[in-house]
C-alpha positions as a Markdown table, in Angstrom:
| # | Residue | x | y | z |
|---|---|---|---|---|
| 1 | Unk | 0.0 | 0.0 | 0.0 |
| 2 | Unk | 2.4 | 2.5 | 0.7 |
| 3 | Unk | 4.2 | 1.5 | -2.6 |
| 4 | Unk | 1.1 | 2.3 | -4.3 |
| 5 | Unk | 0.9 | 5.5 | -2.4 |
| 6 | Unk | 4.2 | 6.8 | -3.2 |
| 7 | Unk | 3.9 | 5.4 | -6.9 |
| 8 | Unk | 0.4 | 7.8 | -7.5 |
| 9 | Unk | 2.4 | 10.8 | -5.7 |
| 10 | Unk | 5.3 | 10.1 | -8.3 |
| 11 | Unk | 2.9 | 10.1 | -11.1 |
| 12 | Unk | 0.9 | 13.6 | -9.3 |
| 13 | Unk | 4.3 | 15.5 | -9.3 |
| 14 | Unk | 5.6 | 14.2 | -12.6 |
| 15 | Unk | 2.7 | 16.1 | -14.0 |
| 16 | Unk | 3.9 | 19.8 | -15.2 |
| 17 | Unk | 1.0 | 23.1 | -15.4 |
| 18 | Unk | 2.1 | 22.4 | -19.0 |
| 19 | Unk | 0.7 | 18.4 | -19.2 |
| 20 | Unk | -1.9 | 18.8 | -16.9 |
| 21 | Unk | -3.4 | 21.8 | -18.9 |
| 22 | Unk | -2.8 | 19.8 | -21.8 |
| 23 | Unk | -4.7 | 16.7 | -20.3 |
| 24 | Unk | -7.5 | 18.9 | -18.9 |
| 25 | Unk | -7.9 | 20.4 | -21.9 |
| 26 | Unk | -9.1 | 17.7 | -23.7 |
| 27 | Unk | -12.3 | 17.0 | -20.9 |
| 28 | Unk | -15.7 | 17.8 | -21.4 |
| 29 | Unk | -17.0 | 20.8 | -19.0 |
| 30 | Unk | -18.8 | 19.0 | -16.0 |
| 31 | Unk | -15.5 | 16.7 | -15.6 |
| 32 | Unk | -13.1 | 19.9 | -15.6 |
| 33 | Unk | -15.3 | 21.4 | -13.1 |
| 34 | Unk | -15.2 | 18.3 | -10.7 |
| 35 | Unk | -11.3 | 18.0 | -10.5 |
| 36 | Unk | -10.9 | 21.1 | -8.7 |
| 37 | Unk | -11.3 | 19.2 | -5.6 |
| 38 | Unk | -8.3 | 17.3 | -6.4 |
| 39 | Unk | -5.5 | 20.0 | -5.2 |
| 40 | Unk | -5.2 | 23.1 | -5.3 |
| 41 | Unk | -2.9 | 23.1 | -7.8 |
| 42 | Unk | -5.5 | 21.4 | -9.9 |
| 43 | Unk | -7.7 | 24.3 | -9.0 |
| 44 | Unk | -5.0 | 26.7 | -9.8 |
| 45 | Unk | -4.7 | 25.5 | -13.4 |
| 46 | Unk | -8.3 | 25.1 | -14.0 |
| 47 | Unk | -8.9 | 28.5 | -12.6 |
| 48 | Unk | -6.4 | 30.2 | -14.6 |
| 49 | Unk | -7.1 | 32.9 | -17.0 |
| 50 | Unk | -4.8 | 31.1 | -20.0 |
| 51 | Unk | -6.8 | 27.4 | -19.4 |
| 52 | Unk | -10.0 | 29.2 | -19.9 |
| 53 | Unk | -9.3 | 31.2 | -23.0 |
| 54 | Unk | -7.8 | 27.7 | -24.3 |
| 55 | Unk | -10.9 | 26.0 | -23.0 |
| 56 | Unk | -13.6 | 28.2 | -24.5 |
| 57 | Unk | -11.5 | 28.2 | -27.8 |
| 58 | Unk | -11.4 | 24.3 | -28.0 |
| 59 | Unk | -15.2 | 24.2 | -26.5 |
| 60 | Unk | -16.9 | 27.2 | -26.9 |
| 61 | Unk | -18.6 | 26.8 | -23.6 |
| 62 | Unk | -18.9 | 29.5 | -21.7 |
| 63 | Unk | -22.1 | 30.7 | -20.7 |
| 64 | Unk | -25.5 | 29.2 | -18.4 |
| 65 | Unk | -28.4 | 30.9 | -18.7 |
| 66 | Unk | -29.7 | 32.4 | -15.5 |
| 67 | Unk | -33.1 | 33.5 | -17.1 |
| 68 | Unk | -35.5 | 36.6 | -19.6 |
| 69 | Unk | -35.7 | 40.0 | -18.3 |
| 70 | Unk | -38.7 | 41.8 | -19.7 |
| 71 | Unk | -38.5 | 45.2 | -20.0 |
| 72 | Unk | -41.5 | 47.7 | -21.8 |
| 73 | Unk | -40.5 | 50.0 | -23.7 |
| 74 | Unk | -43.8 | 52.1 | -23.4 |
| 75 | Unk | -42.2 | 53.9 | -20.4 |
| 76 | Unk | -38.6 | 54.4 | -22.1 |
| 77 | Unk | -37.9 | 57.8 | -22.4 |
| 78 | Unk | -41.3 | 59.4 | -21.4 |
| 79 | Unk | -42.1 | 62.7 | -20.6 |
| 80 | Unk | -43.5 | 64.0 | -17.3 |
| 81 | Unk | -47.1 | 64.0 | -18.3 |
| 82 | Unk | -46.6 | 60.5 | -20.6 |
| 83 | Unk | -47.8 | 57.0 | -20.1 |
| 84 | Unk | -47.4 | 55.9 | -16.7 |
| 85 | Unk | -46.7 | 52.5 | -15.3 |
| 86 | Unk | -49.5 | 50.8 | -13.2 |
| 87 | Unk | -49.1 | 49.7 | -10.1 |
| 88 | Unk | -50.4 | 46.5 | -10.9 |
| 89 | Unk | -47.4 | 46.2 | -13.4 |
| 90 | Unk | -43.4 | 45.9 | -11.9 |
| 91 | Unk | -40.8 | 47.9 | -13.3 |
| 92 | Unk | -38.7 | 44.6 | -13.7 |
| 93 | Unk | -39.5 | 41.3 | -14.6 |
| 94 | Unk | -36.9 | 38.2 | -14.2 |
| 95 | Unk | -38.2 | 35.0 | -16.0 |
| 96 | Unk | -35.9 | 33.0 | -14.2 |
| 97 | Unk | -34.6 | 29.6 | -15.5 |
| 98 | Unk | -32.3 | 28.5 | -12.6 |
| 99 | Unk | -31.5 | 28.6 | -8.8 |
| 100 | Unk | -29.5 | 31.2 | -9.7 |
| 101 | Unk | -32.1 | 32.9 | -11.4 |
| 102 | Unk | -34.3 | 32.6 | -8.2 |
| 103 | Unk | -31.8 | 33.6 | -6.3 |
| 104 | Unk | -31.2 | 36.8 | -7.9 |
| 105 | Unk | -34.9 | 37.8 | -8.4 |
| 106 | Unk | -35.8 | 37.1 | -5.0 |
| 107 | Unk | -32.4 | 39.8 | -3.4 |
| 108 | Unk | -34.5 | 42.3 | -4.5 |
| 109 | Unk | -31.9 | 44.8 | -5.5 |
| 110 | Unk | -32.2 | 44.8 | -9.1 |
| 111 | Unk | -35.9 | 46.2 | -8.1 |
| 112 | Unk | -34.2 | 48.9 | -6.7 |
| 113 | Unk | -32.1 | 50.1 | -9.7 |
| 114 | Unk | -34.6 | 51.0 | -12.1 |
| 115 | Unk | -35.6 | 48.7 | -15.7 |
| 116 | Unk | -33.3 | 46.6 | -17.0 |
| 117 | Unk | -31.3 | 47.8 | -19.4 |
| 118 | Unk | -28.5 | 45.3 | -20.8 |
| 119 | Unk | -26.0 | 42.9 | -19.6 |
| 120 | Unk | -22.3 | 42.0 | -20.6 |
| 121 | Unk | -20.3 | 38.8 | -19.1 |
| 122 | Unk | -22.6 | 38.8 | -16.1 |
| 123 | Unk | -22.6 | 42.3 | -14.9 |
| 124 | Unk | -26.3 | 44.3 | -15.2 |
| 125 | Unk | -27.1 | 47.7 | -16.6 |
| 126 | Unk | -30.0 | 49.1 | -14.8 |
| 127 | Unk | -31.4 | 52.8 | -14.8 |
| 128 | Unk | -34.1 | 55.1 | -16.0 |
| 129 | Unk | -33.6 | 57.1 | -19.0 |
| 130 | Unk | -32.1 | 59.5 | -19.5 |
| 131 | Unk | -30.2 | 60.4 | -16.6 |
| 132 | Unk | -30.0 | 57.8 | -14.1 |
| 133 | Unk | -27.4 | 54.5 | -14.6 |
| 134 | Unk | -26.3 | 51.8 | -12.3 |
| 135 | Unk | -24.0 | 48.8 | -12.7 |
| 136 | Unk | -24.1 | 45.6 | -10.9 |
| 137 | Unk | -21.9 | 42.6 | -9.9 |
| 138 | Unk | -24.5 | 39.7 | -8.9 |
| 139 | Unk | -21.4 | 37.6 | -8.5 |
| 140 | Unk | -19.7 | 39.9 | -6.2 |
| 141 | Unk | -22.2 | 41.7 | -5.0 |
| 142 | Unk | -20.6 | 45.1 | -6.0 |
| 143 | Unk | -23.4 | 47.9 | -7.2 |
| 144 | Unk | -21.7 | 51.1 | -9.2 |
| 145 | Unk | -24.0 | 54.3 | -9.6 |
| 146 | Unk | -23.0 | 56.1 | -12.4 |
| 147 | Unk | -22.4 | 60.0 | -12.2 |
| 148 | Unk | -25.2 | 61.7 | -14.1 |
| 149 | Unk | -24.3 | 62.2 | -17.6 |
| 150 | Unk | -23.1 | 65.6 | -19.1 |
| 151 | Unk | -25.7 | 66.0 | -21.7 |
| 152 | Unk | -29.2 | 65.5 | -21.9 |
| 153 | Unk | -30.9 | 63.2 | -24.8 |
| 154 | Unk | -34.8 | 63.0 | -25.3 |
| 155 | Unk | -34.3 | 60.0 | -27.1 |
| 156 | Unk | -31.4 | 58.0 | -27.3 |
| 157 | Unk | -29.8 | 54.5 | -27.8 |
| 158 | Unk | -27.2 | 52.1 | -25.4 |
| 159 | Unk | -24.1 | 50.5 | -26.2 |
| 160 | Unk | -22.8 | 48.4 | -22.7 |
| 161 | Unk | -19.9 | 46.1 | -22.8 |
| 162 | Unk | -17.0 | 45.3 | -20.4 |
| 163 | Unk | -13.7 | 43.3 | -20.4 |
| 164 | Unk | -11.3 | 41.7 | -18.5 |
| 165 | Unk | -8.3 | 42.4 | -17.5 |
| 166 | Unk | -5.3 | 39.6 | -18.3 |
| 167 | Unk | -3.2 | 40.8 | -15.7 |
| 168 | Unk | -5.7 | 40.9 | -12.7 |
| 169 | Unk | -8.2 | 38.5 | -13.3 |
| 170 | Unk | -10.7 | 39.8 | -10.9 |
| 171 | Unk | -10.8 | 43.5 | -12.5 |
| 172 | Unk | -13.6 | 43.6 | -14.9 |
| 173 | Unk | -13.6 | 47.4 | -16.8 |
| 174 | Unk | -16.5 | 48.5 | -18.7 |
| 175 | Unk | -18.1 | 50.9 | -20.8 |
| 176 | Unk | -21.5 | 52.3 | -21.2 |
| 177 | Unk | -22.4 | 54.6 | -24.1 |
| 178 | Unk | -25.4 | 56.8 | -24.9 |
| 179 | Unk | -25.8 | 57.5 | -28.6 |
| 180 | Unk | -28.3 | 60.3 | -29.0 |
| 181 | Unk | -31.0 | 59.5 | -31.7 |
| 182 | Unk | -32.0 | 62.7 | -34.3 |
| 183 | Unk | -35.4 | 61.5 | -35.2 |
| 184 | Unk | -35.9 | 64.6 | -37.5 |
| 185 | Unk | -37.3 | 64.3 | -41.4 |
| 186 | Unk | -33.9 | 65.7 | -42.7 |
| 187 | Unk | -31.0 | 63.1 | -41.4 |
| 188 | Unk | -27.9 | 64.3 | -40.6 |
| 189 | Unk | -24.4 | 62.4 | -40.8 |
| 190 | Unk | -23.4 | 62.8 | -37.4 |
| 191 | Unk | -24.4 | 61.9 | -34.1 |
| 192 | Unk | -23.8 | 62.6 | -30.5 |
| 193 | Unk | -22.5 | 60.2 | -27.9 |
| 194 | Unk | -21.6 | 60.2 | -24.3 |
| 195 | Unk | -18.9 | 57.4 | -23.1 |
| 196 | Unk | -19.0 | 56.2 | -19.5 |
| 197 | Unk | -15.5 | 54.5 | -18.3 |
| 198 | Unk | -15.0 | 52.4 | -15.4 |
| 199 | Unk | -11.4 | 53.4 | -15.3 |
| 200 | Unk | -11.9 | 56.6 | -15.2 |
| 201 | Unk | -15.4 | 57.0 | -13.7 |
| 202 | Unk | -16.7 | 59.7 | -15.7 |
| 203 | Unk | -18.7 | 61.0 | -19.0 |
| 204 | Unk | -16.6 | 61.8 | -22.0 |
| 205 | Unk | -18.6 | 63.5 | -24.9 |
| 206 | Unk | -17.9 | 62.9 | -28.8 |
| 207 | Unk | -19.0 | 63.7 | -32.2 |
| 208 | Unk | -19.2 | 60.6 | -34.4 |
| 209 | Unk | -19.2 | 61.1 | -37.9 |
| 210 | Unk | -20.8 | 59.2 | -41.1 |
| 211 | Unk | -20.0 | 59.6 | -45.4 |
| 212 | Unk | -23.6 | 59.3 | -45.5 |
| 213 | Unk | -26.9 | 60.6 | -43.6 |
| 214 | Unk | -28.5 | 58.7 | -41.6 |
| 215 | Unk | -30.4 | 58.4 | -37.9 |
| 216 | Unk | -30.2 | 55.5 | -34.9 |
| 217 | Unk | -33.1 | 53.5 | -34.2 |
| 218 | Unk | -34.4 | 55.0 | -30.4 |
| 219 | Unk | -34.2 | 52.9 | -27.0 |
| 220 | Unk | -32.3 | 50.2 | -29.1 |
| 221 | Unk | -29.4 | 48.2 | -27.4 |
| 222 | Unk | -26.0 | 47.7 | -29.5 |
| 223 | Unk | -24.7 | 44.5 | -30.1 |
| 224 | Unk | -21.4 | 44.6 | -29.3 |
| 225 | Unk | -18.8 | 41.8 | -31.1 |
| 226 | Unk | -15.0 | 42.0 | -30.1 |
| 227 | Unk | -15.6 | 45.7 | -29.0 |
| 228 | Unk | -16.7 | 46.6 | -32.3 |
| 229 | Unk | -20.3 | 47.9 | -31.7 |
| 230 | Unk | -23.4 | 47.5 | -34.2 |
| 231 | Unk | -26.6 | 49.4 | -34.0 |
| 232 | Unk | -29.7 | 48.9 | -36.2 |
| 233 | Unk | -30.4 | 52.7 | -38.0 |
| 234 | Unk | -32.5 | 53.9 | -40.2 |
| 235 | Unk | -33.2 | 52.7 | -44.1 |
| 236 | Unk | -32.3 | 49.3 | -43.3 |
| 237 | Unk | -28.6 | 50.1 | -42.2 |
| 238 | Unk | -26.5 | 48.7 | -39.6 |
| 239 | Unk | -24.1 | 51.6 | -37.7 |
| 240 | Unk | -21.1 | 50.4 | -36.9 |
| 241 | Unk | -18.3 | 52.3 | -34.2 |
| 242 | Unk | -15.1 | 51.1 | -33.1 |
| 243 | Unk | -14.1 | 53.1 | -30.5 |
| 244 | Unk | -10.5 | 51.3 | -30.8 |
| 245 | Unk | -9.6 | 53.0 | -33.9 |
| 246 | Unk | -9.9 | 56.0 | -32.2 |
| 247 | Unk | -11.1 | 58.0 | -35.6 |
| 248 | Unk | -14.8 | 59.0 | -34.1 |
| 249 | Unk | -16.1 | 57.7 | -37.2 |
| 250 | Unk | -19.7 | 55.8 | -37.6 |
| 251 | Unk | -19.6 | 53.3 | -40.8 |
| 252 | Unk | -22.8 | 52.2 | -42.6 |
| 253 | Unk | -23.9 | 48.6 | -43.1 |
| 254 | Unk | -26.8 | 47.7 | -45.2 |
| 255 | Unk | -28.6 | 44.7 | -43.9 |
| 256 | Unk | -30.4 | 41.8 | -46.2 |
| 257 | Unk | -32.4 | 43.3 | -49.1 |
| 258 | Unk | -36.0 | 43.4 | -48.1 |
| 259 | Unk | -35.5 | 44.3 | -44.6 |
| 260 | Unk | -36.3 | 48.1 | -45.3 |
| 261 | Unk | -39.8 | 47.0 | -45.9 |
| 262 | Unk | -41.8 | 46.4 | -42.8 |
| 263 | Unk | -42.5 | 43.0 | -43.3 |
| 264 | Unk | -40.2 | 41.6 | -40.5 |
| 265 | Unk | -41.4 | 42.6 | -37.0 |
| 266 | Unk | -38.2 | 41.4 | -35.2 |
| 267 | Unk | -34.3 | 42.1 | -35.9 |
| 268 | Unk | -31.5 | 40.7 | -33.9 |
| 269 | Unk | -28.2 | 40.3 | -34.3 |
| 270 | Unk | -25.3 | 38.0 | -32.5 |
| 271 | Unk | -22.1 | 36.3 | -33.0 |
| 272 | Unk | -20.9 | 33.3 | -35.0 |
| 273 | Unk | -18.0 | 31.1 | -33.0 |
| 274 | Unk | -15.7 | 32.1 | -35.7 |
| 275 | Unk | -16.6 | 36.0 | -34.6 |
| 276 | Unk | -18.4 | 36.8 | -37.5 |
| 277 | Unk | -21.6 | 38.7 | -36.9 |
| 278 | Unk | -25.1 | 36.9 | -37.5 |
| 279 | Unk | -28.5 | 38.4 | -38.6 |
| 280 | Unk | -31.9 | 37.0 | -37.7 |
| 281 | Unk | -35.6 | 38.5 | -38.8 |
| 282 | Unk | -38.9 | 37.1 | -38.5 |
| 283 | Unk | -42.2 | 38.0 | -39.6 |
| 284 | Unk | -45.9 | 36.7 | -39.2 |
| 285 | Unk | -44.7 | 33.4 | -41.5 |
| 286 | Unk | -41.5 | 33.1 | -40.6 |
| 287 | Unk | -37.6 | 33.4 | -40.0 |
| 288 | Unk | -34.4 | 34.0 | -41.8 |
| 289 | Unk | -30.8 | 33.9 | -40.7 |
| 290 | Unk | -27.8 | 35.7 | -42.4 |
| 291 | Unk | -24.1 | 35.3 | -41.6 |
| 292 | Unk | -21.9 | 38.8 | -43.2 |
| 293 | Unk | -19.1 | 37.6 | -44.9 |
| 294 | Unk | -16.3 | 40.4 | -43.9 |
| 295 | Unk | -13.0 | 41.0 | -45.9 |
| 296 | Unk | -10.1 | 42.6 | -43.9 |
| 297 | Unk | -9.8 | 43.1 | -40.4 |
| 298 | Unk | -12.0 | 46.1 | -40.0 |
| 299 | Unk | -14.7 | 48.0 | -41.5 |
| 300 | Unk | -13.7 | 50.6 | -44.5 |
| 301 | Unk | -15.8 | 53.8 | -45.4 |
| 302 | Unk | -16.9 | 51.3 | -48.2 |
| 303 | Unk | -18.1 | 49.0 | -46.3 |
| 304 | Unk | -21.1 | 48.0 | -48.3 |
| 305 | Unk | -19.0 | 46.7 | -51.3 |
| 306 | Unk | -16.8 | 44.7 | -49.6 |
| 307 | Unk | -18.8 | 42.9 | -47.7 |
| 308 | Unk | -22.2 | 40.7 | -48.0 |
| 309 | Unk | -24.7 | 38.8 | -46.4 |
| 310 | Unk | -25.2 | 34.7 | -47.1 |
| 311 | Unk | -28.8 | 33.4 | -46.3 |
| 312 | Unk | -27.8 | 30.2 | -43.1 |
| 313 | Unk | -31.6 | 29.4 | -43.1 |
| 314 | Unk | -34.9 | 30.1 | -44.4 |
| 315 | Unk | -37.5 | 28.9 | -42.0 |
| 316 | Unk | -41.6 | 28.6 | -42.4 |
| 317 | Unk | -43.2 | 28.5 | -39.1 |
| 318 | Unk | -46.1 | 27.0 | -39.9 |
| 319 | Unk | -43.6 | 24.2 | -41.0 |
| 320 | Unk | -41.7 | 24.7 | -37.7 |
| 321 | Unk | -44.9 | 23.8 | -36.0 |
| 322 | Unk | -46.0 | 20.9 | -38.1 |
| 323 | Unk | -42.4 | 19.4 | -37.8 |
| 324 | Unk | -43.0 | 19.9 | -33.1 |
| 325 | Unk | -46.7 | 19.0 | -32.9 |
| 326 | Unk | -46.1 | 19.0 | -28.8 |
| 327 | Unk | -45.1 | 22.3 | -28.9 |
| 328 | Unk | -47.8 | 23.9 | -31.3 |
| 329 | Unk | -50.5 | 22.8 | -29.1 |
| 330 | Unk | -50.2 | 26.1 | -27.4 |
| 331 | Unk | -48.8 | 28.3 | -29.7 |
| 332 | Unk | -49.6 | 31.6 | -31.1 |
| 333 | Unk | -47.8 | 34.0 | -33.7 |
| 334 | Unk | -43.6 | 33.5 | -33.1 |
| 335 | Unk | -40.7 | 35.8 | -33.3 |
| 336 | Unk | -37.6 | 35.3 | -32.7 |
| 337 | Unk | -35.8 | 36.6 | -29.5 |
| 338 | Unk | -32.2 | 35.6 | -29.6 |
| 339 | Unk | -29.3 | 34.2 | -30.5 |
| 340 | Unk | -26.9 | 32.4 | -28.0 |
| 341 | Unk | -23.9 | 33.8 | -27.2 |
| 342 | Unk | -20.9 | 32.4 | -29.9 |
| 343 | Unk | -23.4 | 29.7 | -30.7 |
| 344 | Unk | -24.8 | 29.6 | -34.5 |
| 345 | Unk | -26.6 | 26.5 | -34.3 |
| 346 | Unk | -29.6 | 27.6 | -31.6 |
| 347 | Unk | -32.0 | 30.8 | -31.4 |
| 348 | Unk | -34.8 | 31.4 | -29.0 |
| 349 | Unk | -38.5 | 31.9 | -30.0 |
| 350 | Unk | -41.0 | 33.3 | -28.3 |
| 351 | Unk | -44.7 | 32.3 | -28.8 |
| 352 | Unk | -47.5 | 33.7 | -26.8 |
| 353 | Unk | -46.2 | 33.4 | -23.2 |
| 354 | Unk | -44.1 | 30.3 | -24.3 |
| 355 | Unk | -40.0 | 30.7 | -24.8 |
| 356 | Unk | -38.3 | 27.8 | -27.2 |
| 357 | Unk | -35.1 | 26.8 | -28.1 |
| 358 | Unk | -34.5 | 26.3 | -31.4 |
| 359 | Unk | -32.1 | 24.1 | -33.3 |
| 360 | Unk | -31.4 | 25.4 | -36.6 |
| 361 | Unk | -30.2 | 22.2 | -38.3 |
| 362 | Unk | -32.6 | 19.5 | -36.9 |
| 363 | Unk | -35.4 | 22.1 | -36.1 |
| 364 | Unk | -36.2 | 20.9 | -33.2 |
| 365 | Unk | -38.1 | 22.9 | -30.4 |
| 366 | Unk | -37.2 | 22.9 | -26.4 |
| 367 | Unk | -39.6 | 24.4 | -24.0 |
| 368 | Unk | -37.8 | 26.4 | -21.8 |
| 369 | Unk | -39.5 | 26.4 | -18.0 |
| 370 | Unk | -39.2 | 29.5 | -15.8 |
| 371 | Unk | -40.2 | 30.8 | -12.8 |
| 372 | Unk | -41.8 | 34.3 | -12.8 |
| 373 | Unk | -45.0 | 34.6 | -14.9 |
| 374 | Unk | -46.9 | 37.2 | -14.3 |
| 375 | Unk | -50.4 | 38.4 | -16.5 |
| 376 | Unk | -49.5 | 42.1 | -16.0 |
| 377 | Unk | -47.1 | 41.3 | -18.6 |
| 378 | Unk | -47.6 | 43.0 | -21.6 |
| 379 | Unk | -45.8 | 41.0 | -24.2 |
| 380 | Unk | -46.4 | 42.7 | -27.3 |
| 381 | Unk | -45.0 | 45.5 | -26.1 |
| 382 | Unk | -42.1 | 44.6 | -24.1 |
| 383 | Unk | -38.5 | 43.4 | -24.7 |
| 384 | Unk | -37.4 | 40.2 | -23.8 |
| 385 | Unk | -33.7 | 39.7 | -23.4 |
| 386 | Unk | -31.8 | 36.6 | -22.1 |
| 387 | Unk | -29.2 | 36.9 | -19.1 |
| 388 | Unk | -26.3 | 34.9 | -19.3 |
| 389 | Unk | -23.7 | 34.4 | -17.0 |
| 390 | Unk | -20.0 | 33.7 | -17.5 |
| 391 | Unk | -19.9 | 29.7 | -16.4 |
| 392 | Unk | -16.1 | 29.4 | -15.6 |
| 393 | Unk | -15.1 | 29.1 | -11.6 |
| 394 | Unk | -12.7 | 31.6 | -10.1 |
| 395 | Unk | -10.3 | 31.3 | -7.0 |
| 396 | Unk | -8.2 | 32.9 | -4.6 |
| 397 | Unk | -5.4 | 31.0 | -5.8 |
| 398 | Unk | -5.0 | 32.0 | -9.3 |
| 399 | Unk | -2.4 | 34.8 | -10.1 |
């Protein structure tokens, strides 16, 4: 026996960060996750910021969904003497689809904070429009009020995204932008935006400017890819703002032909694993996905002749429903909600009070359950986002 002993403890030590990250790499999620009770040295390595970019790069598994918010966006933006919520109705509204989920509706302080705006890896965008902004941590807890901002936009649209940091693993920065929306018959090409910095804690004002007129969809929420963000404008364009480049420049997209007509009800964008950025739409009778095929590593001020869009999938839902008879038994008109996050092979559909999980290639529908229905939910006009968390553990022991 105590050969034995020593003979494991041989093997244990032989075992370099290098070969055991190697080894590890190679597991599926719910394995990795259990041998951080091994050592913690196992727990180190697992933990570590370089085993989890490798991980998610080999797996592309890195988020759980925790649950919907449902925000209306009859009360975005309204003046003093505009619609007014009931009382009968809640300012926020967690579907939730976990104990997590449950857990975090029933703290109570996302209540506090306002509607929901948007969320990036985890953290929560909360406020009221168009002066009031708080960020919170559910993971650790840690609330940030933002300082009012500098300038004051009747209607306006949000870009929210943070990163972390390589060197200090528990520092998350992030940014929250307000992008000022000139509704007005003649469009201009340039727009106003306020940035919000964690780093530095405070409002920064620019001038963003286009080759080409053109005016932001109001109380829309960017989709940001690789810090590159994309918000839906008018005339069936895509604006696109890298705030990396550093050039205060705004760069047109147009999106699938047909889509300036008003015969899709829903638009939502997302990303491909291979970073690309995805394109969904649905109407009354159904759903299409596009994938933009992009040449070079960033957008030009010709962006619409050097890149295109290449139809995924074309999708009746009347033969969606005939194809998952369990599921149409209750089902109403559909639209499409979502796409996962780096995931092109699933979307979420909402029908009636009913959320689905789609798969693209089998077309297969999954009823997803959740805990908070309520009937003062007013569907048709409210906004129903997904909340994902970032799944991978994190210790004390990590550099």
């Amino acid at each position: 026996m105590k050969g034995q002993k020593r003979s494991a403890n041989d093997i244990h030590a032989a075992l370099t960060d290098d070969i055991l990250h190697e080894i590890l790499l190679r597991l599926p999620e719910k394995s990795v996750f259990s041998f951080i009770l091994v050592s913690k040295r196992w727990l180190r390595v697992i933990c570590s910021s370089s085993f989890r970019k490798d991980y998610h790069a080999r797996w592309r598994i890195n988020f759980h969904l925790l649950g919907f918010f449902v925000c209306n966006h009859l009360y975005l933006g309204r003046s003093k003497h505009g619609i007014c919520r009931p009382p009968s109705e809640r300012a926020l509204h967690l579907l939730s689809t976990c104990e997590e989920g449950d857990n975090l509706l029933v703290s109570g302080i996302p209540k506090q904070l306002g509607y929901f705006i948007d969320s990036s890896n985890g953290l929560l965008l909360f406020g009221r429009h168009p002066m009031t902004y708080s960020v919170w941590n559910p993971i650790t807890k840690q609330l940030c009020r933002l300082p009012q901002p500098q300038r004051y936009y009747k209607s306006l649209c949000i870009a929210f995204f943070s990163v972390t940091e390589e060197c200090f693993e528990e520092i998350i920065h992030y940014k929250v932008i307000r992008a000022r929306c000139d509704c007005r018959r003649d469009e201009v090409n340039t727009v106003s935006i306020e940035t919000f910095s964690s780093v530095t804690g405070t409002w920064k004002h620019y001038t963003l400017t286009c080759s080409s007129t053109f005016a932001l969809r109001p109380w829309a929420v960017a989709t940001v890819i690789s810090g590159v963000i994309y918000w839906f404008a008018t005339q069936g364009n895509l604006a696109i703002y890298d705030p990396r480049l550093g050039d205060r420049r705004i760069v047109l997209l147009k999106l699938p032909d047909g889509t300036i007509s008003q015969d899709y009800d829903e638009c939502v964008l997302g990303e491909a694993p291979d970073g690309r950025l995805q394109y969904g739409q649905s109407s009354t009778s159904g759903m299409e996905i596009w994938v933009l095929e992009r040449e070079g590593n960033s957008f030009s001020s010709n962006v619409q002749s050097q890149n295109r869009w290449n139809l995924r999938y074309k999708l009746s839902f009347k033969a969606m429903w005939k194809q998952n008879p369990d599921s149409a038994k209750n089902s109403k008109e559909a639209q499409i909600l979502s796409f996962l996050p780096q995931n092109s092979e699933y979307v979420f559909i909402r029908a009636g009070w009913n959320i689905f999980l789609f798969h693209l290639k089998s077309r297969r529908l999954t009823l997803i359950p959740y805990l908070g229905r309520d009937s003062s939910i007013q569907w048709d006009d409210s906004q129903v986002m997904p909340y994902f968390r970032p799944s991978w553990p994190r210790s004390c022991f990590c550099p």
